[in-house]
C-alpha positions, 0 to 999 in steps of 0.5 A: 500500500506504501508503495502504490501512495509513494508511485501515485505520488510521484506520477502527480507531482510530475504532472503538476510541474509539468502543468506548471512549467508548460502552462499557456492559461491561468487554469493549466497553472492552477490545475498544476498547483492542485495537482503538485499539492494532491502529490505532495500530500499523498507523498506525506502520507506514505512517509507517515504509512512508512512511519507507522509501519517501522513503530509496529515492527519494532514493537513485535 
């Protein structure tokens, strides 16, 4: 599951920097703004998963 957020996250901070670079409208910049932030944010949560994840095994 980590490893499907961390790829999923990846693919869409690239899409966002690619709106952003190639942007010829407001709105492609805007979508690429929402797209890096939604790619960031699924970055952090595979960071978190990843976190959790060492917790529980060193606990066992």
């Amino acid at each position: 599951m980590k490893i499907v957020i961390y790829i999923l996250a990846v693919v869409q901070i690239a899409i966002g920097l690619l709106f952003i670079v190639e942007a010829p409208s407001t709105q492609r910049l805007m979508l690429g703004t929402i797209s890096f932030g939604l790619g960031s944010i699924c970055l952090g949560i595979a960071v978190i998963i990843g976190q959790l994840d060492a917790i529980r095994f060193n606990r066992s």
